[in-house]
Each structure stands twice: as structure tokens, then as C-alpha cells.
C-alpha angles and dihedrals in degrees: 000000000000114000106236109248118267142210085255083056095052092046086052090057102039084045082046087054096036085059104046081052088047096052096039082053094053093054093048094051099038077055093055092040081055098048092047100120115222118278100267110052118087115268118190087204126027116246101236086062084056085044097058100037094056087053084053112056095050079047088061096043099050087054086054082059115036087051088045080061102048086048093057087037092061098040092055113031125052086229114141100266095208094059085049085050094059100041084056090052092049093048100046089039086062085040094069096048096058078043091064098039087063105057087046099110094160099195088055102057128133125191097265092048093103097062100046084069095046088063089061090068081048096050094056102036075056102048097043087049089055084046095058106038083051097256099118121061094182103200101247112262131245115279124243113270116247130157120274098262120043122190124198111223140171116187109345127176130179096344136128137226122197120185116177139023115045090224093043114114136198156167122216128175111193124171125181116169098194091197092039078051096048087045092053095043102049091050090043085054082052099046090042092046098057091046114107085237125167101271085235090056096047091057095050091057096049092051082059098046087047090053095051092047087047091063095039088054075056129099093223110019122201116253099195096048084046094055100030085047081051108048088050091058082046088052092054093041098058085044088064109085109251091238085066101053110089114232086259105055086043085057094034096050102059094047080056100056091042097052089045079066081240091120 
């Protein structure tokens, strides 16, 4: 029996989205902070305003798809659409916020800077008013990618699953301690949490935490969501130089991904 989807659930996809524009923003602007030319060679356009514009486009985008989202959310699940509303307007709102902070390039500004982030709070007061009045249809955005076949599963050990050919065989060893997990996760928050990360980076990684904890708070949680959600806070973690990583998230990380069952 599949679990119908939940608010937590919907938070989980629009963060997922809110992430992907964030880090896409970081990289824009780290490129135009490395493009600024010294001080005292000629710019026709300051470099905070590239700064800034570059925030702002991925800014704009992620709206287009965390309201996308909520579109499809709306259309295809009975949840209440006014609590999915607000959770869209608090995430966005906090969005826009982690939006600022990265074009904030501080040694780069110019005298009009301010405003221009102050336009990003504009921007979204006026995008989630065409929303609601009906003015605004967002495409709805790409899903999440996750593998073909997708099984629901709770605590297994030592069990297999086989999908496919009749004649097929197989031997599968899975293992998911849902307390060891819990126990992991939540030393692996603290550890996180107390490491000088980029702020962009940080929240990715807490989208990720709260999606995790989201399926553990679950009946039945989702392996696969579990593990997928797991190996892409790996993957950022590995990305991170290791000069950078604080003694407690080098010996956190890898009791996560063990007891994620990802090695």
C-alpha cells in the first residue's frame, strides 16, 4: 500500500528546486567575481550589478519552478492547497534571502547595489500575486531524478527484491536501521552545522537532512528517496576540500553513509 504524499513531501521537491537555482547562483556570481577586472582598469558596468543580475536570474527561475511545482502539486494530489500555498510563500520568502546573500559580493559593491536587492523581495511579493490572481501559468518545472523502478520499504534486512524477468535470480543483502540512521543523521546536522561552509552549500545540505528526516517521520519510509537524497549530500560533500571539512563532519559523514547502507 502506497502512503498518500504529504506537505512535508512537497516542501522536500520545491527545496530540491530552491537548491539546484542557488547553486546555479553561486557559480554565476563566483564567475563574475572572477571576471571583475582590478580597480583600476575601466568597467562599463560595475560588477556588483553583474553580480546581482546574475543572482537574479537563477532567483527568477527557481520561482518559475517552485510555483510550476506547486501547480502540479495541486493538480495531482488532494492536499489542502492553501497550506501548500504557504509553505510556497515561506520558502520562497527564505529563498530570497539565501538569493541575496549570494550576490552579495561585498568588495564589489557600487551605490545603487542595495536596491537592486531589494528588487528581489519585489520581484517575489509580485510573482506570487500574478500567481494568485491567475496571471501567471509557470511550465511546470523538471522532476526529480530518481531510478526506473522505485520500492517502498520500511526496516529490511537481509531480504531481496526481484522486478522483471520470471526466470531472472538474484541475491540482495539490504540493511536500513531506521534508529542507527536517525542517530547518524542527527550527529552528522551538529557536525554540519558548526563547519565555516558557503551559506549556499549549507542549505543544500539541510534541504537534504530535512528530506531524509521527512521519510524517517514516515510509516513506511522510501528507500530509495532515503539513499538517492544521501548520496547527493555525499557528492557535495566530497566536492568540499578537505581543508575545509571540521574533524566532526570527516568522522560524521562516513557513519551516515554506512548506515544509509551507501558504503
Amino acid at each position: 500500500m502506497f502512503e498518500k504524499p504529504t506537505a512535508e513531501d512537497f516542501v522536500a521537491k520545491i527545496d530540491w528546486h530552491i537548491s539546484k537555482a542557488l547553486d546555479r547562483a553561486g557559480r554565476s556570481v563566483a564567475q563574475v567575481r572572477a571576471d571583475a577586472p582590478v580597480a583600476h582598469i575601466p568597467y562599463l558596468v560595475n560588477p556588483s550589478t553583474l553580480c546581482g543580475l546574475a543572482a537574479r536570474k537563477e532567483f527568477d527561475e527557481g520561482i518559475k519552478a517552485v510555483l510550476g511545482e506547486l501547480n502540479r502539486t495541486i493538480r495531482d494530489t488532494d492536499l489542502d492547497r492553501h497550506v501548500l500555498r504557504k509553505k510556497t510563500e515561506e520558502r520562497l520568502k527564505k529563498f530570497a534571502e539565501d538569493a541575496k546573500a549570494a550576490a552579495n559580493a561585498s568588495d564589489l559593491h557600487g551605490a545603487h547595489f542595495g536596491k537592486q536587492l531589494a528588487d528581489f523581495d519585489r520581484h517575489l511579493d509580485f510573482a506570487l500575486r500574478q500567481f494568485d490572481v491567475g496571471f501567471s501559468d509557470p511550465p511546470e518545472p523538471e522532476v526529480r531524478p530518481v531510478t526506473k523502478n522505485i520500492i517502498t520499504v520500511g526496516n529490511m534486512t537481509g531480504s531481496a527484491i526481484q522486478q522483471g524477468s520470471p526466470n531472472a535470480s538474484q541475491k540482495v543483502q539490504c540493511t536500513l536501521n531506521i534508529e542507527a540512521v536517525r542517530t547518524a543523521l542527527s550527529n552528522f546536522e551538529t557536525a554540519i552545522s558548526g563547519a565555516n561552509l558557503p551559506a549556499t552549500t549549507l542549505d543544500e545540505i539541510k534541504a537534504d537532512i530535512h528530506t531524509i528526516r521527512a521519510q524517517l517521520s514516515k510509516t513506511s519510509p522510501t528507500l530509495l528517496i532515503i539513499q538517492e537524497t544521501g548520496r547527493t549530500m555525499r557528492n557535495v560533500i566530497e566536492g568540499i576540500a578537505a581543508g575545509v571539512l571540521t574533524p566532526g563532519v570527516i568522522a560524521a559523514a562516513p557513519a551516515l553513509w554506512s548506515a544509509l547502507g551507501l558504503g
